[in-house]
C-alpha positions in Angstrom: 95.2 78.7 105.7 92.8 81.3 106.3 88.9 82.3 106.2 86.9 79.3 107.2 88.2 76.4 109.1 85.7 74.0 110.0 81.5 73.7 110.3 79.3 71.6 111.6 75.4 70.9 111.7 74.6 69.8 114.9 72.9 66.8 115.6 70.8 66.3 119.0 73.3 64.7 122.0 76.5 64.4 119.9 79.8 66.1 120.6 81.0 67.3 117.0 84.9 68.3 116.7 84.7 71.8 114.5 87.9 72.5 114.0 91.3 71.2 115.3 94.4 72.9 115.0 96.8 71.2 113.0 100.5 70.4 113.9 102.8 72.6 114.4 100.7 75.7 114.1 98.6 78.7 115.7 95.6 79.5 114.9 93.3 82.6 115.9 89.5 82.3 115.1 85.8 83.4 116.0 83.1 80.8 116.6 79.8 81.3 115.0 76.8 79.7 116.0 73.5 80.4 114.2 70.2 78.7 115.5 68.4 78.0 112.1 65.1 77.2 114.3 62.1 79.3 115.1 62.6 77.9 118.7 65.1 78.9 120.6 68.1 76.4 121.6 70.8 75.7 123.8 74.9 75.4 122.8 77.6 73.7 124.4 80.9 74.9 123.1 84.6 74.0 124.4 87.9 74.0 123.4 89.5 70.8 124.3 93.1 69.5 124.6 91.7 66.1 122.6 88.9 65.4 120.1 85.7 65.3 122.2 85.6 67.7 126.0 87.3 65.9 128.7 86.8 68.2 131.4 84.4 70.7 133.0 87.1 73.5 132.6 87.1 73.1 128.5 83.9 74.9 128.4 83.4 78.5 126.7 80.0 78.0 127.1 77.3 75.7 128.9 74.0 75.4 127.7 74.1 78.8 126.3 70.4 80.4 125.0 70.3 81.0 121.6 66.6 83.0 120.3 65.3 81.5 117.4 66.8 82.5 114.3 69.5 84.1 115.6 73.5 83.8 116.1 76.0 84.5 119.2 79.8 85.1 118.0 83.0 84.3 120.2 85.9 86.0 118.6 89.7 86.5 119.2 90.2 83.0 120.4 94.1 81.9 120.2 94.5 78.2 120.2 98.0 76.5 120.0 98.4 73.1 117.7 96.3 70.5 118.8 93.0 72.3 120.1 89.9 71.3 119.3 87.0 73.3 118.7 83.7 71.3 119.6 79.9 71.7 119.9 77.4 70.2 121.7 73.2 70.8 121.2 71.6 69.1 124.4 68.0 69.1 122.7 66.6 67.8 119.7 64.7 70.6 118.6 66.8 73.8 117.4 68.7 73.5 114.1 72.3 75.0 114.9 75.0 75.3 112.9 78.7 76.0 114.1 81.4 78.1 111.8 84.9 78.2 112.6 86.8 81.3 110.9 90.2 82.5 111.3 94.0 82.3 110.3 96.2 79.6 111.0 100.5 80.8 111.3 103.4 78.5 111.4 104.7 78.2 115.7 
C-alpha cells in the first residue's frame, strides 16, 4: 500500500491511533498535522510499540505549537510492523487534523 495510510480529526483529551503498521511489514511515512483553527494549538505525537503511548520515550513531540491555520510535517519516519502512529490535542479549542502518508514493503 502506498499514499495515505491513516487520518484522524482530533478530538480534545483523546489519544487517537493514526496509523499502525500491519503485520509483517515496513513502513516509511511523513506525519502531517494541520491546525484548521484561527487559534493556535498544541500536538502530542508518538510512535508507540501498542495502540495508545505507554511511555515518556514514545514521544516525537510534546505539546508542540501549531499557529493558526497552519501545518508542521515530520517526514522520513521508518517504523517496523506493529508501530503505531498516535495523536494527542491537550486543549479543546484548535481543530487539528493528523495525515499519515507513505509506503508500506513486505519485511
Amino acid at each position: 500500500m502506498s499514499g495515505r495510510l491513516g487520518t484522524a480529526s482530533l478530538s480534545q483529551g483523546a489519544v487517537a491511533n493514526v496509523y499502525t503498521v500491519p503485520a509483517g511489514k515496513l513502513a516509511s511515512v511523513n506525519i502531517n498535522v494541520c491546525n484548521r483553527d484561527s487559534s493556535p494549538g498544541k500536538i502530542r505525537l508518538a510512535i508507540s510499540d501498542t495502540a495508545g503511548v505507554q511511555g515518556n520515550d514514545e514521544y516525537l513531540e510534546y505539546d508542540y505549537s501549531i499557529p493558526a491555520s497552519s501545518a508542521i510535517e515530520r517526514t522520513g519516519l521508518v517504523l517496523d510492523a506493529g508501530k503505531v502512529v498516535t495523536a494527542y490535542c491537550p486543549y479543546a479549542s484548535p481543530q487539528l487534523s493528523v495525515v499519515v502518508t507513505g509506503i508500506e514493503e513486505d519485511m
